[in-house]
N, C-alpha and C positions, 0 to 999 in steps of 0.2 A: 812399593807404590801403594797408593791407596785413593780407592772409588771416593770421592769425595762429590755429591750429587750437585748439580747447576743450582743454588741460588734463585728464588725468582728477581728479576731486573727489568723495569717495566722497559727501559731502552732495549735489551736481547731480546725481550716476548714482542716487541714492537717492527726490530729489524727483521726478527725469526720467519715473522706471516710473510712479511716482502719477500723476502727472498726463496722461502719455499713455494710460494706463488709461480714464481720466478724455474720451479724444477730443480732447484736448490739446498741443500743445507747449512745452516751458519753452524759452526764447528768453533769459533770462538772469537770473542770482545776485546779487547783491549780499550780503555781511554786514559790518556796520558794529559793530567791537566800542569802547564806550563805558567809562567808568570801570567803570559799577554796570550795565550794562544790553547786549544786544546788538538791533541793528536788522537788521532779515531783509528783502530788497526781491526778489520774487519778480515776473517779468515771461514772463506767458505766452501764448499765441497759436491760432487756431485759422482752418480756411476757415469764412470768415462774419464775423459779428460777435461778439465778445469782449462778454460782457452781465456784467453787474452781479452777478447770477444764477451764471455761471459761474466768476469771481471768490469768491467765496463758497463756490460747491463746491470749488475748489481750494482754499480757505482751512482748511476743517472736513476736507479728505483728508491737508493735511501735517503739520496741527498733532501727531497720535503720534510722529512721527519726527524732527521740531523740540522736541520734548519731549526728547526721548531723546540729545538731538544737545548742546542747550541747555538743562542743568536747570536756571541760573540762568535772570533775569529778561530777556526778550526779547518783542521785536514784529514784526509779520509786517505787510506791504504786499505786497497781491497786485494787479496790475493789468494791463492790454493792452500792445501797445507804442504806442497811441496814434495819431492819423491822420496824423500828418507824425513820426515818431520819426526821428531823425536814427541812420544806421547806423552802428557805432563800427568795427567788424572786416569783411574781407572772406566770413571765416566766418558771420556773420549772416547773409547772403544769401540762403543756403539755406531758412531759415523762413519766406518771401516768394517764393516762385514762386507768377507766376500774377498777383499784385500790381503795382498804379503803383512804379514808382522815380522819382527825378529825383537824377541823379549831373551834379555840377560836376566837366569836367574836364581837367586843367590843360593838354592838349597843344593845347586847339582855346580855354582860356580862356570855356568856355559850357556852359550847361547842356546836358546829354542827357537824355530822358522820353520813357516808354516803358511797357510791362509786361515784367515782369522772366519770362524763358525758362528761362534758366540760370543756376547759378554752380556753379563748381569754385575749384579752388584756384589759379587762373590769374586768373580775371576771370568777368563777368557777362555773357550775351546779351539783349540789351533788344529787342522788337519795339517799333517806332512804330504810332500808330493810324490811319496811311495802313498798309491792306495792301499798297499794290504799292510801298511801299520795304521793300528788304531786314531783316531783323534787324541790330542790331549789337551786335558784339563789342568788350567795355572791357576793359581790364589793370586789375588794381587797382591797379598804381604810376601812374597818369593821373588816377586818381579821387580828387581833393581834399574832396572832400566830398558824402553821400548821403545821403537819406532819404525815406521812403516815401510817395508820392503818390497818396493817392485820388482823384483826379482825372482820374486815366489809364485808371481800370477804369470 
C-alpha cells in the first residue's frame, strides 16, 4: 500500500467545510462523468455511527454547491464507509483512529488486528486487545491489503 497524499480539488476543499460544519468527515469523492449525466459518490464518516439520518443531512447541505459546480444533469450517493470498507490509500488512515483495522501483511504473510493508534505518512500503529502486548508499528510498503474491523472495538 502506499500513503499517497489528497491532491487539492477545489470541489473536496468545498464539500469538506460543509460537511465538517455538519460534525462530519468526508473520507472520499468520486465523480463519474457519463455521456448525458454525471454521478457524484460522496463517502463520509463520523465517531459513532453514520445513520441514515445523517446521510441525508449531508445530502440537502451539498446539493447548492453541486448545483453550482454541475448545472447539468447529476446524482449524488452519500453514504458511510461501511463496516469492513477495504482502505485503498495509506492517507485514509487518518479518518479511523480509534477504530478496528485488520492489515494483511506481506512481510510476516498474515493478518495483523488491532485498533488503529496512529497513522502518518510512514505507516500505522495498531494496539492489540491484549493490553500487556506492545502496540505495533506497520510500513505501509508491508501492507497488502486493509480494511476496517469492527470487531476489534
Amino acid at each position: 500500500m502506499r500513503f499517497i497524499p489528497r491532491e487539492s480539488d477545489p470541489l473536496f476543499d468545498s464539500l469538506e467545510q460543509v460537511i465538517n460544519g455538519l460534525g462530519m468527515s468526508l473520507v472520499d469523492l468520486v465523480v463519474s462523468r457519463h455521456k448525458i449525466s454525471v454521478q457524484i459518490r460522496v463517502m463520509i464518516d463520523k465517531k459513532g455511527i453514520v445513520s441514515i439520518d445523517d446521510c441525508s443531512r449531508v445530502h440537502r447541505a451539498i446539493v447548492p454547491r453541486l448545483d453550482l459546480a454541475f448545472p447539468d444533469d447529476y446524482s449524488v450517493e452519500v453514504s458511510s464507509p461501511g463496516i469492513d470498507r477495504n482502505i485503498k490509500n495509506g492517507a485514509e488512515f487518518a479518518h479511523y483512529l480509534g477504530r478496528g483495522v485488520r492489515c494483511y501483511c506481506s512481510d510476516i504473510s498474515d493478518w495483523t488486528v488491532g485498533i488503529l493508534l496512529a497513522a502518518d505518512n510512514e505507516g500505522i500503529v495498531i494496539a492489540k486487545k491484549d493490553a500487556s502486548v506492545k502496540p505495533e508499528r506497520i510500513r505501509y510498503d508491508v501492507i497488502a491489503k486493509a480494511k476496517l474491523d469492527y470487531s476489534q472495538e
